[in-house]
mmCIF file of the N, C-alpha and C atoms, coordinates in Angstrom:
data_MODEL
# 
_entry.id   MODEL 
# 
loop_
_atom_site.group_PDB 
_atom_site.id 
_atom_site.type_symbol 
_atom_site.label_atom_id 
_atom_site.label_alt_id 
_atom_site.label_comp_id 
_atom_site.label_asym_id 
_atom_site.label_entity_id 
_atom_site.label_seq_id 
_atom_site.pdbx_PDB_ins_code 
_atom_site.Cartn_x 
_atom_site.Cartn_y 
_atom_site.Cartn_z 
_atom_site.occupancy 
_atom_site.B_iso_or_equiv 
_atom_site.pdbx_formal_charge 
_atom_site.auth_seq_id 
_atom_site.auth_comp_id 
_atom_site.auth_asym_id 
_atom_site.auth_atom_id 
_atom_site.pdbx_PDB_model_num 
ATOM 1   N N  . UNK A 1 1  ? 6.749   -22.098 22.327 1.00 0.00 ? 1  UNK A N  1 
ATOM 2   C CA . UNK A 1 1  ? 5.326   -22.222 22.592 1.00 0.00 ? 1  UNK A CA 1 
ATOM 3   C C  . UNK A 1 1  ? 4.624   -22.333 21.241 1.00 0.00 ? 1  UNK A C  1 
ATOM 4   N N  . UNK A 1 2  ? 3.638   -23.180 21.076 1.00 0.00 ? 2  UNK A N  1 
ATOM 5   C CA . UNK A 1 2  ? 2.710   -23.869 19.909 1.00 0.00 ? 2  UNK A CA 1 
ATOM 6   C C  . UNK A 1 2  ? 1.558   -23.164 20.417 1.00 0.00 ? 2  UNK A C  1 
ATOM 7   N N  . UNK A 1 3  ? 0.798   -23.117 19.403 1.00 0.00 ? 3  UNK A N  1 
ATOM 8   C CA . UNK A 1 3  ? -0.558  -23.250 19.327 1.00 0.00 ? 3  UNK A CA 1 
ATOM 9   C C  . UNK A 1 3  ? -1.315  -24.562 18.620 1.00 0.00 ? 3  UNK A C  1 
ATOM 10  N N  . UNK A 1 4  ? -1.974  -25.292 19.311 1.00 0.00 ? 4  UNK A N  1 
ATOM 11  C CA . UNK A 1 4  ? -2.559  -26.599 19.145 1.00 0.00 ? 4  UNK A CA 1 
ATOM 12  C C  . UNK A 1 4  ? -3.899  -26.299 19.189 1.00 0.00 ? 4  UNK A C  1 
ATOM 13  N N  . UNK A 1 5  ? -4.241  -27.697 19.147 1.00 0.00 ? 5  UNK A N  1 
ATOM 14  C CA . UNK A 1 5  ? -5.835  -27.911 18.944 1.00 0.00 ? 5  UNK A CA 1 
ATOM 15  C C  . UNK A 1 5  ? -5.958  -29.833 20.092 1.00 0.00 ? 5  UNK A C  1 
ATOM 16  N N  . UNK A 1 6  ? -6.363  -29.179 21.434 1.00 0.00 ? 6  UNK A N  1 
ATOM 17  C CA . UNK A 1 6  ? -6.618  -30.062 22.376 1.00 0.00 ? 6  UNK A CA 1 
ATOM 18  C C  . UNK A 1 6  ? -7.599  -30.592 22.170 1.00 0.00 ? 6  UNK A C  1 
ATOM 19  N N  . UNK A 1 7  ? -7.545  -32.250 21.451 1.00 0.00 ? 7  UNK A N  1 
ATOM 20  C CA . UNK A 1 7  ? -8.436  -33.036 20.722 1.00 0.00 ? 7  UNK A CA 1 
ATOM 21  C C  . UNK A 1 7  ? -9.484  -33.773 21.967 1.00 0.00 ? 7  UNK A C  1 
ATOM 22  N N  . UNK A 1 8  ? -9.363  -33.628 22.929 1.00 0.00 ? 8  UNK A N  1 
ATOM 23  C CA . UNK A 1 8  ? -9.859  -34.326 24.405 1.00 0.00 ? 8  UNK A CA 1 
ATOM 24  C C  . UNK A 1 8  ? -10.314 -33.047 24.982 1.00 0.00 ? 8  UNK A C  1 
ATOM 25  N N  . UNK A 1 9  ? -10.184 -32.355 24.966 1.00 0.00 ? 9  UNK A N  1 
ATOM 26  C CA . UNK A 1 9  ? -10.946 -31.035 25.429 1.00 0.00 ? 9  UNK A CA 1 
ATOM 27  C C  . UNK A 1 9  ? -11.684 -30.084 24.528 1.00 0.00 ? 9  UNK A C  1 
ATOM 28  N N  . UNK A 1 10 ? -11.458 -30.634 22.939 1.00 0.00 ? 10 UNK A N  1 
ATOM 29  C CA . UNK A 1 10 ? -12.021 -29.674 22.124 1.00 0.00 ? 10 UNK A CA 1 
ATOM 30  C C  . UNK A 1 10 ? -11.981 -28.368 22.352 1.00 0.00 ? 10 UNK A C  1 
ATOM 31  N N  . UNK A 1 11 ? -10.456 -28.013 22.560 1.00 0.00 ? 11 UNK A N  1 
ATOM 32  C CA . UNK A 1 11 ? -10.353 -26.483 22.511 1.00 0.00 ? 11 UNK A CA 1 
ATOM 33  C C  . UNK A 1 11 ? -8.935  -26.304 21.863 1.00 0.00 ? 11 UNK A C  1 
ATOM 34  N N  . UNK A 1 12 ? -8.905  -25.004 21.659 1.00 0.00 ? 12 UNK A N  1 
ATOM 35  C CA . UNK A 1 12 ? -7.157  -24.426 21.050 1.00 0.00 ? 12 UNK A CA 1 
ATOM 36  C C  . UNK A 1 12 ? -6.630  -24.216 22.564 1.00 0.00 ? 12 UNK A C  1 
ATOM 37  N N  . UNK A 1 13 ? -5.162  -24.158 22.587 1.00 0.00 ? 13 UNK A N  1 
ATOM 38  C CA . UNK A 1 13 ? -4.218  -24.191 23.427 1.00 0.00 ? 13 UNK A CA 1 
ATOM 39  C C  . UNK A 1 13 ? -3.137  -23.990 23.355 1.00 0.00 ? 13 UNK A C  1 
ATOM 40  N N  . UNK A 1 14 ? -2.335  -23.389 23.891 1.00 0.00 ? 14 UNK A N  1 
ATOM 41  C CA . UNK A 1 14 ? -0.803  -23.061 24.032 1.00 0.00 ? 14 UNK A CA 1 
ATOM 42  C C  . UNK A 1 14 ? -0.018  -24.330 24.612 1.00 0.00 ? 14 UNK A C  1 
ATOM 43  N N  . UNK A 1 15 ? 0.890   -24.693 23.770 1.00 0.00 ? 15 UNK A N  1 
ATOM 44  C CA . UNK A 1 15 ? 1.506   -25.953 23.940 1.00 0.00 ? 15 UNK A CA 1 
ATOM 45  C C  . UNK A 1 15 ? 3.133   -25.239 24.368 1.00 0.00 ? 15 UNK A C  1 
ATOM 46  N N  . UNK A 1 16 ? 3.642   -25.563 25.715 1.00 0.00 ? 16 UNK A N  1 
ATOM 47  C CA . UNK A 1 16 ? 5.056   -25.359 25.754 1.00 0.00 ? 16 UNK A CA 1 
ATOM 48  C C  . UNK A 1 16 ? 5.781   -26.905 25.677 1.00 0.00 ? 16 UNK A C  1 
ATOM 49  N N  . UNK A 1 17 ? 6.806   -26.668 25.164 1.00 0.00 ? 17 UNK A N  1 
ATOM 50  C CA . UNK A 1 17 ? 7.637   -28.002 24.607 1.00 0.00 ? 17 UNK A CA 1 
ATOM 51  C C  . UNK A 1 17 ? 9.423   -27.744 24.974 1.00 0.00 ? 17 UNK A C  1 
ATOM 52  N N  . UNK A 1 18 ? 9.790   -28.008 25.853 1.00 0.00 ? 18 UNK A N  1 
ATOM 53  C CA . UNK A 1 18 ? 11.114  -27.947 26.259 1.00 0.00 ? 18 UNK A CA 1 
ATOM 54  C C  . UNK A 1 18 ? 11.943  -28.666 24.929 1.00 0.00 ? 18 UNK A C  1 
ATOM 55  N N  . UNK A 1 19 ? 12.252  -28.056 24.147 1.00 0.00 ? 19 UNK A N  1 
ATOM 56  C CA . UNK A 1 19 ? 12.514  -28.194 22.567 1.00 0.00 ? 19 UNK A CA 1 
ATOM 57  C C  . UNK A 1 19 ? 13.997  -28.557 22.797 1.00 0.00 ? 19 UNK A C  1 
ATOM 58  N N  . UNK A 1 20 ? 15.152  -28.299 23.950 1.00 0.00 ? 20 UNK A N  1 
ATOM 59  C CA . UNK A 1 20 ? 16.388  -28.737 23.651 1.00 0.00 ? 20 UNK A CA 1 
ATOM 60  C C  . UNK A 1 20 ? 16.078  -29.604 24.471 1.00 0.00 ? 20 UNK A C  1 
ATOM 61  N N  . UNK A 1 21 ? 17.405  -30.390 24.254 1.00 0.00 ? 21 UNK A N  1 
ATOM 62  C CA . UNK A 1 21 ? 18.032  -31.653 25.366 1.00 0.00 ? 21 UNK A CA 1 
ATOM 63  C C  . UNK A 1 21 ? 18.509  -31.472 26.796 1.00 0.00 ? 21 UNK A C  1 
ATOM 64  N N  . UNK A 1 22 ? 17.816  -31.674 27.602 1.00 0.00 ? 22 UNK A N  1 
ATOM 65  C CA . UNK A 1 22 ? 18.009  -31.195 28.812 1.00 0.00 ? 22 UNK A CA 1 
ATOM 66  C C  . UNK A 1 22 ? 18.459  -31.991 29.764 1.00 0.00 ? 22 UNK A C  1 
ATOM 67  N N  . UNK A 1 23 ? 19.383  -31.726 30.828 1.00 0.00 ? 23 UNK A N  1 
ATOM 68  C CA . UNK A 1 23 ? 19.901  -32.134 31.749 1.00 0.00 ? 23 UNK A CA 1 
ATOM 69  C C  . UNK A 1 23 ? 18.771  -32.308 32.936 1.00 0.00 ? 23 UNK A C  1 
ATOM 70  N N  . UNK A 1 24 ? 19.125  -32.875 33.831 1.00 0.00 ? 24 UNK A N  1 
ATOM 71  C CA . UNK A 1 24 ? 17.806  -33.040 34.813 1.00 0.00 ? 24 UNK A CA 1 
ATOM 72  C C  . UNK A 1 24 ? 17.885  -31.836 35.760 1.00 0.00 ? 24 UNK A C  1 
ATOM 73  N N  . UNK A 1 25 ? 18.883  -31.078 35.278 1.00 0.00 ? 25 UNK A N  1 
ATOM 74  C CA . UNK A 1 25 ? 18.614  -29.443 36.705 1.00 0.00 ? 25 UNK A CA 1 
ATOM 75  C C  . UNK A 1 25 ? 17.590  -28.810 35.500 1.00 0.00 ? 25 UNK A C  1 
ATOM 76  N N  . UNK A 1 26 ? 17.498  -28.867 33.958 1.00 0.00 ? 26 UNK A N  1 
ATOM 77  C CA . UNK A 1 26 ? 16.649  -28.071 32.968 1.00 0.00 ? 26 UNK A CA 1 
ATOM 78  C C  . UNK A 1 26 ? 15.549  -28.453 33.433 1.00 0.00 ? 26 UNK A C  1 
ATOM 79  N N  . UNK A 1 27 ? 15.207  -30.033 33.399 1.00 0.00 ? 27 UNK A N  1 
ATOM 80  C CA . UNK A 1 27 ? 13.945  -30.613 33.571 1.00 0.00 ? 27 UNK A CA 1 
ATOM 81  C C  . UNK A 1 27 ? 13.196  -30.322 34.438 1.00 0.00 ? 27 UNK A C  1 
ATOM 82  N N  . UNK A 1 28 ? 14.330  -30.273 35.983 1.00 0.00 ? 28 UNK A N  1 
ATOM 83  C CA . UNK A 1 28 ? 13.044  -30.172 36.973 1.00 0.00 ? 28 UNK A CA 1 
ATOM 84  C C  . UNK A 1 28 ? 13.026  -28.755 37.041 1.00 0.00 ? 28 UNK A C  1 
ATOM 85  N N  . UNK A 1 29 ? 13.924  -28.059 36.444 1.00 0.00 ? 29 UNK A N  1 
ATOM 86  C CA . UNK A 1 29 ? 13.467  -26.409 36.525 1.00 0.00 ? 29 UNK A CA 1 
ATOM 87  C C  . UNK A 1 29 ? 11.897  -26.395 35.649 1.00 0.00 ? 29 UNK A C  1 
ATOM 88  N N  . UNK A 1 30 ? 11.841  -27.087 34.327 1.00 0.00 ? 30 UNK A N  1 
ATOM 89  C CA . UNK A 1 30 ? 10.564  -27.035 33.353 1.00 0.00 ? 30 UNK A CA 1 
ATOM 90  C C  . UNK A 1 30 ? 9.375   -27.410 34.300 1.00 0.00 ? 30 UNK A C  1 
ATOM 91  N N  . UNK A 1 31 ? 9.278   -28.951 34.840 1.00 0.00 ? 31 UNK A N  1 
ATOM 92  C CA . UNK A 1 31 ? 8.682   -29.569 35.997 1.00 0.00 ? 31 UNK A CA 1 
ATOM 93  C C  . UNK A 1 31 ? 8.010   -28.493 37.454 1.00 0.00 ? 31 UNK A C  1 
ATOM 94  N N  . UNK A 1 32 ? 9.290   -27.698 37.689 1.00 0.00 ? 32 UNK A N  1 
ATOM 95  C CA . UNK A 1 32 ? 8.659   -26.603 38.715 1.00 0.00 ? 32 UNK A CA 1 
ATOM 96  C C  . UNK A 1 32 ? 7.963   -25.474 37.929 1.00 0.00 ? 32 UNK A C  1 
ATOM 97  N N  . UNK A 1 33 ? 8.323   -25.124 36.877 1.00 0.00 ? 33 UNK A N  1 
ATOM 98  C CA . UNK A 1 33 ? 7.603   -23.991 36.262 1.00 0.00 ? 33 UNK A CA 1 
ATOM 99  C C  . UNK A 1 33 ? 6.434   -24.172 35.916 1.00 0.00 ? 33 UNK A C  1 
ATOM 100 N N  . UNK A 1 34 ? 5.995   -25.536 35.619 1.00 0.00 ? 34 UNK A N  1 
ATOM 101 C CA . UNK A 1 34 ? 4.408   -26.062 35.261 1.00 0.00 ? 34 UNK A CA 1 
ATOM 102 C C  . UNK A 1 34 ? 3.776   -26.162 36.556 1.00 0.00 ? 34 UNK A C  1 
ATOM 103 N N  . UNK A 1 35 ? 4.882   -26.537 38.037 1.00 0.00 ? 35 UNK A N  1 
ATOM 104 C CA . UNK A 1 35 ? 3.785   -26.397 39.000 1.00 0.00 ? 35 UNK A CA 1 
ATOM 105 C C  . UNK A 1 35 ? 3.951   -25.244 39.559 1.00 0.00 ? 35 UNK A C  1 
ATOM 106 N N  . UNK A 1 36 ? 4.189   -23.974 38.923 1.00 0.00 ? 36 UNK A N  1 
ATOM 107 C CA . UNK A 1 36 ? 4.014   -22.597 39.554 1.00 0.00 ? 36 UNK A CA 1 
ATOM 108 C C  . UNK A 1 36 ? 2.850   -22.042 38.691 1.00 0.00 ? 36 UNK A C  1 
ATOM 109 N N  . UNK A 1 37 ? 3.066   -22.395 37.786 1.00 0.00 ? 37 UNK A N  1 
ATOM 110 C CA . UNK A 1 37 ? 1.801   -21.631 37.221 1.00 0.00 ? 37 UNK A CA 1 
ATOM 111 C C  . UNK A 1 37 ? 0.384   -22.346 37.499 1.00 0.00 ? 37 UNK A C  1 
ATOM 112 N N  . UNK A 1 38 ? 0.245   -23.965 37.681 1.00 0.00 ? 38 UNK A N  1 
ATOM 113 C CA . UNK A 1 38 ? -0.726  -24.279 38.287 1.00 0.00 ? 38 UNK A CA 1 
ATOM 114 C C  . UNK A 1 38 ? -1.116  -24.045 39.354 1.00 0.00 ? 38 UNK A C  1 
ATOM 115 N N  . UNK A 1 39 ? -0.129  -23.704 40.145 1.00 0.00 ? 39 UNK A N  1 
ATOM 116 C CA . UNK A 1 39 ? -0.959  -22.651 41.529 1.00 0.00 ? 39 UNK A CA 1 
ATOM 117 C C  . UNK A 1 39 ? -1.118  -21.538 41.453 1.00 0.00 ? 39 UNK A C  1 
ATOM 118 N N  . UNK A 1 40 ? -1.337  -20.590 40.058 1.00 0.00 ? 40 UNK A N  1 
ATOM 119 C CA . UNK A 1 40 ? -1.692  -19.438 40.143 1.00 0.00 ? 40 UNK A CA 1 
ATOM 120 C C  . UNK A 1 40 ? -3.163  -19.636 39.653 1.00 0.00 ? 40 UNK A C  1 
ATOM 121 N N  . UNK A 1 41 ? -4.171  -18.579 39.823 1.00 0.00 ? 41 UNK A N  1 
ATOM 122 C CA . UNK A 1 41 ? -5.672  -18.465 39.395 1.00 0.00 ? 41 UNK A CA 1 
ATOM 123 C C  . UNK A 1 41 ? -5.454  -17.376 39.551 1.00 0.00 ? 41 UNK A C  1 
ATOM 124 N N  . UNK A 1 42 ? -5.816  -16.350 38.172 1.00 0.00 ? 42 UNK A N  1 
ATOM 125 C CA . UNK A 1 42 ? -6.059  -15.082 38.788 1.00 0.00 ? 42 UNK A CA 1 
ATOM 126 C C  . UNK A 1 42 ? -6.703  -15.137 36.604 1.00 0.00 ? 42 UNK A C  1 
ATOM 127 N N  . UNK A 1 43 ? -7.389  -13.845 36.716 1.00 0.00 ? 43 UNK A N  1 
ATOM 128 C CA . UNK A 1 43 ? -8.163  -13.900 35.600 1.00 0.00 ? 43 UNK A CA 1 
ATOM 129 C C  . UNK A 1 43 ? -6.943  -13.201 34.076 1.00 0.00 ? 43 UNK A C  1 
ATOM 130 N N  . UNK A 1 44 ? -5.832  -13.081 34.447 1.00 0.00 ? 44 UNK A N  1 
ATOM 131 C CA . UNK A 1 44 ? -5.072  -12.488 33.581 1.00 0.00 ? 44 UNK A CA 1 
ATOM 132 C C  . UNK A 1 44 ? -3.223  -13.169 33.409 1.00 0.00 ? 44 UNK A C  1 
ATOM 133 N N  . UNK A 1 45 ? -3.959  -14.391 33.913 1.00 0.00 ? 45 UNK A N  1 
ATOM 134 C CA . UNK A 1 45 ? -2.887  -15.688 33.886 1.00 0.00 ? 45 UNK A CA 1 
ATOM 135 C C  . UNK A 1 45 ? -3.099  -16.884 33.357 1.00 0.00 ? 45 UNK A C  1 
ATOM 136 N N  . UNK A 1 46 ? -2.822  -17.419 32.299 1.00 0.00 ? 46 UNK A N  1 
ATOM 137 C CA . UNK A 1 46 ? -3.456  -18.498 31.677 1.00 0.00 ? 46 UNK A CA 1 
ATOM 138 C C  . UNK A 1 46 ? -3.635  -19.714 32.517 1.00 0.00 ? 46 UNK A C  1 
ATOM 139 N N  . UNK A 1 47 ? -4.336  -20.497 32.327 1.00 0.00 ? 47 UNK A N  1 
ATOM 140 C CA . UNK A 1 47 ? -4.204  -21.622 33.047 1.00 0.00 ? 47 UNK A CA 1 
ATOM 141 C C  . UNK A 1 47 ? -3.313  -22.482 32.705 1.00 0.00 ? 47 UNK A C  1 
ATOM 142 N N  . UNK A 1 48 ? -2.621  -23.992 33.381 1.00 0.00 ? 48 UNK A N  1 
ATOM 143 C CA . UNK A 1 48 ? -2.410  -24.662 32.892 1.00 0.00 ? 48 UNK A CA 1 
ATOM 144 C C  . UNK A 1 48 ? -3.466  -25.844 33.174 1.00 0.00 ? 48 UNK A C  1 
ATOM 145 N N  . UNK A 1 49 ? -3.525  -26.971 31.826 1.00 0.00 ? 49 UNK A N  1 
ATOM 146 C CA . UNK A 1 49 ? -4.582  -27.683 31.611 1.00 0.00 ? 49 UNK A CA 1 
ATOM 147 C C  . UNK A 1 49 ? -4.284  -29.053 31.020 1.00 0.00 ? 49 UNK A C  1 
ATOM 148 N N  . UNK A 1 50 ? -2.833  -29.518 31.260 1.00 0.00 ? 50 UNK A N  1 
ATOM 149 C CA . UNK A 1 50 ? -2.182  -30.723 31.155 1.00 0.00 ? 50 UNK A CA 1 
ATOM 150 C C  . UNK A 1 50 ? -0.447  -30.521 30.929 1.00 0.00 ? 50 UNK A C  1 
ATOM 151 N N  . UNK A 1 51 ? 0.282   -31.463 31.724 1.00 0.00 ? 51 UNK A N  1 
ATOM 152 C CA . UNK A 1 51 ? 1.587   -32.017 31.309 1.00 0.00 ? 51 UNK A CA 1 
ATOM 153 C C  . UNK A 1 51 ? 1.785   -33.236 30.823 1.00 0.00 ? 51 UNK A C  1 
ATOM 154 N N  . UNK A 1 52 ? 2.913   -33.629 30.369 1.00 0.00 ? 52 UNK A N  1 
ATOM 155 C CA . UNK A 1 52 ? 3.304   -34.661 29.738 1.00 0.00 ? 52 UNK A CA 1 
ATOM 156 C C  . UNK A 1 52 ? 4.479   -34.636 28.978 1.00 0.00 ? 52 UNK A C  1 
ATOM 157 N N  . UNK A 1 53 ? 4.479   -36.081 28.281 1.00 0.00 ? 53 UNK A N  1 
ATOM 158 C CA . UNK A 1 53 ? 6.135   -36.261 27.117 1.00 0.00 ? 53 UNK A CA 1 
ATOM 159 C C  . UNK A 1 53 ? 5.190   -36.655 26.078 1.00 0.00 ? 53 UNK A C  1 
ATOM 160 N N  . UNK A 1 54 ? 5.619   -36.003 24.971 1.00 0.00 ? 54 UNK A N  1 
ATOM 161 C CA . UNK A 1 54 ? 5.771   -36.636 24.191 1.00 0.00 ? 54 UNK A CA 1 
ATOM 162 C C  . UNK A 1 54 ? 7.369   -36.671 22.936 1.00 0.00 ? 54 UNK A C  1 
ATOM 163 N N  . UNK A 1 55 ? 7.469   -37.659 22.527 1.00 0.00 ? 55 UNK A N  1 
ATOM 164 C CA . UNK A 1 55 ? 8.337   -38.252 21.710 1.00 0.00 ? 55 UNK A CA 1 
ATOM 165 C C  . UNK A 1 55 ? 9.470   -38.067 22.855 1.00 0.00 ? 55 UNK A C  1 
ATOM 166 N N  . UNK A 1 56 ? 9.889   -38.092 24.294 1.00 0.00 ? 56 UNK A N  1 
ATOM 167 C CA . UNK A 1 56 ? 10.364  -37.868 25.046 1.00 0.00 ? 56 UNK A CA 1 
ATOM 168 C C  . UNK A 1 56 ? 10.750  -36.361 25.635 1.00 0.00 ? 56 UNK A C  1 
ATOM 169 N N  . UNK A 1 57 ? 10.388  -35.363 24.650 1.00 0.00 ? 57 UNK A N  1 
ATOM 170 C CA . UNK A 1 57 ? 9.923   -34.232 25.360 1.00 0.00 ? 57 UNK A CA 1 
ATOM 171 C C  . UNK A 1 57 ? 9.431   -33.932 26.520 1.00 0.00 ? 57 UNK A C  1 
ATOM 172 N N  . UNK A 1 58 ? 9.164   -33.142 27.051 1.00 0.00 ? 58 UNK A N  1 
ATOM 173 C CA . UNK A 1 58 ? 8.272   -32.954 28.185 1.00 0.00 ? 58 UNK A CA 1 
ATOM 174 C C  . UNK A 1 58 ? 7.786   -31.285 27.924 1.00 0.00 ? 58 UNK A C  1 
ATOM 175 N N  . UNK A 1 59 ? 6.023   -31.211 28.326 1.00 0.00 ? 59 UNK A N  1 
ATOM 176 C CA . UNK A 1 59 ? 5.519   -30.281 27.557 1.00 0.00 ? 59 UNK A CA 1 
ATOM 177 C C  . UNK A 1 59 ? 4.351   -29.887 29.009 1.00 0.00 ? 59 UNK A C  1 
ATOM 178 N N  . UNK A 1 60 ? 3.943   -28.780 28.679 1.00 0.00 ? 60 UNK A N  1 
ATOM 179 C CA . UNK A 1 60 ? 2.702   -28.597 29.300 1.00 0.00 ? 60 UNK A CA 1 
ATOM 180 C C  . UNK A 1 60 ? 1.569   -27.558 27.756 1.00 0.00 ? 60 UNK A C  1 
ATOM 181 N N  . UNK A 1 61 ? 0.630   -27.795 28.289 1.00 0.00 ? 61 UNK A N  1 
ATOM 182 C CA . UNK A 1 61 ? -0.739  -26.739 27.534 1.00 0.00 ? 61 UNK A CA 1 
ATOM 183 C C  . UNK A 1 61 ? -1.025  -26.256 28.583 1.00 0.00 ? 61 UNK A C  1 
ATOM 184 N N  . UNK A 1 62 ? -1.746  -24.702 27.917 1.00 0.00 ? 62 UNK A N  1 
ATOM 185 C CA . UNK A 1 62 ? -1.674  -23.944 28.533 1.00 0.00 ? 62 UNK A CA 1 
ATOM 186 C C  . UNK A 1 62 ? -3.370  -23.430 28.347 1.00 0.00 ? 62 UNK A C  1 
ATOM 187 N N  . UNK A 1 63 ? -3.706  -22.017 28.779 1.00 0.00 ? 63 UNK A N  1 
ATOM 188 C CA . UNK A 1 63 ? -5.274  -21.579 28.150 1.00 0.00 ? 63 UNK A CA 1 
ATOM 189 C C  . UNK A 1 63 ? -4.157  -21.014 26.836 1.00 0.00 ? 63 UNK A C  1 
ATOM 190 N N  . UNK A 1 64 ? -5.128  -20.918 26.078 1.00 0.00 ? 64 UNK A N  1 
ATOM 191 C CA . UNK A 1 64 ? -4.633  -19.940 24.543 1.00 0.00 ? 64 UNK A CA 1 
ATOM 192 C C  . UNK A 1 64 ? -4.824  -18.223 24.757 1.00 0.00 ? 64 UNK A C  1 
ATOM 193 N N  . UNK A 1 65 ? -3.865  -17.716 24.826 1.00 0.00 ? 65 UNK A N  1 
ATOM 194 C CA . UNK A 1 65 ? -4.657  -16.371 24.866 1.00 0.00 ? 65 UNK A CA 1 
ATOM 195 C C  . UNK A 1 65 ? -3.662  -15.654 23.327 1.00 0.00 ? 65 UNK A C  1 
ATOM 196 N N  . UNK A 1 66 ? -5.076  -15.251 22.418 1.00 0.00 ? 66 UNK A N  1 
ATOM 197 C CA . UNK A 1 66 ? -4.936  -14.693 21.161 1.00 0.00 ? 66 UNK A CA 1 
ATOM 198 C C  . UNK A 1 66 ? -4.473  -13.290 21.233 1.00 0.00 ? 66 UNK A C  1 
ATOM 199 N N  . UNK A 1 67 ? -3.734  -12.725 20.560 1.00 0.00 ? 67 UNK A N  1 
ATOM 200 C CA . UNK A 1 67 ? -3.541  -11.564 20.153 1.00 0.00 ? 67 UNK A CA 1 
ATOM 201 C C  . UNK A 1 67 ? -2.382  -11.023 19.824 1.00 0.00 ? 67 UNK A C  1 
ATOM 202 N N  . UNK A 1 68 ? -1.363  -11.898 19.693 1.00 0.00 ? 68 UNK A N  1 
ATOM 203 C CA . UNK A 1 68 ? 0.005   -11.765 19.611 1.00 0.00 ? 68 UNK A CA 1 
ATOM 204 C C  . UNK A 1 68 ? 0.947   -11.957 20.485 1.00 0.00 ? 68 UNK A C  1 
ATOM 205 N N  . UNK A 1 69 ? 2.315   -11.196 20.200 1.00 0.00 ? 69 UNK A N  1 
ATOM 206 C CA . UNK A 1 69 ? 3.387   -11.376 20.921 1.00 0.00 ? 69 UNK A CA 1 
ATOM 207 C C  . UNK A 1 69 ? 3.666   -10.678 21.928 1.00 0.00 ? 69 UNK A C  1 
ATOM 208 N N  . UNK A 1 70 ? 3.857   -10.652 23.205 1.00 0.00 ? 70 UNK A N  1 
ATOM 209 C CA . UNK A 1 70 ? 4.189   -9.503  24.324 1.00 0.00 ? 70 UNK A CA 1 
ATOM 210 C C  . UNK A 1 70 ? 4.671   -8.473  23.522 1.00 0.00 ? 70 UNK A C  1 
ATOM 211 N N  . UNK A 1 71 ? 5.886   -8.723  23.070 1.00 0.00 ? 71 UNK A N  1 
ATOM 212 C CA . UNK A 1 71 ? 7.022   -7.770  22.362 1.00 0.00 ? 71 UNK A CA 1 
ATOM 213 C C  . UNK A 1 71 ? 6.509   -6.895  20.992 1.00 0.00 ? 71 UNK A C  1 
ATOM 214 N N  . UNK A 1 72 ? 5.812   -7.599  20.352 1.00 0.00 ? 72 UNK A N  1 
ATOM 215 C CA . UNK A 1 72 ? 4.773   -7.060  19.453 1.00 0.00 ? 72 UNK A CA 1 
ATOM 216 C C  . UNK A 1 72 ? 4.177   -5.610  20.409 1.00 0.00 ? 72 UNK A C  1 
ATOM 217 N N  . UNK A 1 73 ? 3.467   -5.914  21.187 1.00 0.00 ? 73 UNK A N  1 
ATOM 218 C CA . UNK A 1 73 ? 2.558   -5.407  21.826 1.00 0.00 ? 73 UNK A CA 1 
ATOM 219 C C  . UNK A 1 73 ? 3.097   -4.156  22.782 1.00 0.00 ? 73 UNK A C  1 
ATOM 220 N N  . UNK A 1 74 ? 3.819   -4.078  23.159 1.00 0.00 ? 74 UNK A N  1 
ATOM 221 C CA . UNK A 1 74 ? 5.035   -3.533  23.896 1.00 0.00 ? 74 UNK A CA 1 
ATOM 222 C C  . UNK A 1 74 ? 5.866   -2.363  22.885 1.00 0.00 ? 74 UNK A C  1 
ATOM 223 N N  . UNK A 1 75 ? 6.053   -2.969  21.937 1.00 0.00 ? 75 UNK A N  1 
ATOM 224 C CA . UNK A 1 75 ? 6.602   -2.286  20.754 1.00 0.00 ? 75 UNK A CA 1 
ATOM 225 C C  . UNK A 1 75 ? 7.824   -1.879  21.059 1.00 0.00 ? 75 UNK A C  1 
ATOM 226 N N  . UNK A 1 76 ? 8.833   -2.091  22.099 1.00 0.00 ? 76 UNK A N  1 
ATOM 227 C CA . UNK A 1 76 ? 10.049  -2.104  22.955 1.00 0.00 ? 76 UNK A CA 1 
ATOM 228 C C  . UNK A 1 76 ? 9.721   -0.851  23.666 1.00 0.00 ? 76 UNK A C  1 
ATOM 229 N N  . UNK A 1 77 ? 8.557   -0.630  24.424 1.00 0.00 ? 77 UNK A N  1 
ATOM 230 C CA . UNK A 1 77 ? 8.516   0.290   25.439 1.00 0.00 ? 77 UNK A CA 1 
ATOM 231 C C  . UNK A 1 77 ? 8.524   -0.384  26.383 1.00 0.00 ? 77 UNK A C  1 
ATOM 232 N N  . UNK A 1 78 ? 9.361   -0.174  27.665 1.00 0.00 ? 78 UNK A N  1 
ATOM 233 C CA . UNK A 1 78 ? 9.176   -0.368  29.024 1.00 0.00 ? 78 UNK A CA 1 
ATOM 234 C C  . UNK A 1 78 ? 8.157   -0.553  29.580 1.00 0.00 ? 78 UNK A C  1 
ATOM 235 N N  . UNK A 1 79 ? 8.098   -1.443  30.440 1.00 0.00 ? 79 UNK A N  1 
ATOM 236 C CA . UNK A 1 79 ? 6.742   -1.616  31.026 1.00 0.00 ? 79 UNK A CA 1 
ATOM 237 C C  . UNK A 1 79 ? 6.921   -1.773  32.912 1.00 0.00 ? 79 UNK A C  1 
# 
């Protein structure tokens, strides 16, 4: 996951990028995971706010949410 700057929406954004070479069971697993989170709305779930390829990648953006890393944050306590 990236942090970008969505030049068509003029906002920052979380960019996921399926970064290895994937077989088509990876892909459409990536493919279903972008349309699970687009059917979620709830105020403590980012949105998603575009898919696509680029350089033959396949990627989605996300909302940006600032403040670090889960695991950071967590500090390896159970949750």
């Amino acid at each position: 996951v990236y942090r970008a700057r969505h030049t068509a929406l003029g906002r920052t954004v979380a960019i996921k990028v399926m970064t290895q070479e994937g077989d088509e069971r990876l892909l459409a697993r990536f493919r279903e995971e972008a349309r699970a989170v687009a059917r979620l709305q709830h105020p403590n779930i980012a949105q998603l706010f575009d898919t696509g390829t680029s350089d033959g990648r396949p990627y989605y953006s996300l909302e940006y949410a600032d403040g670090g890393t889960l695991a950071a944050k967590w500090d390896g306590q159970p949750q």
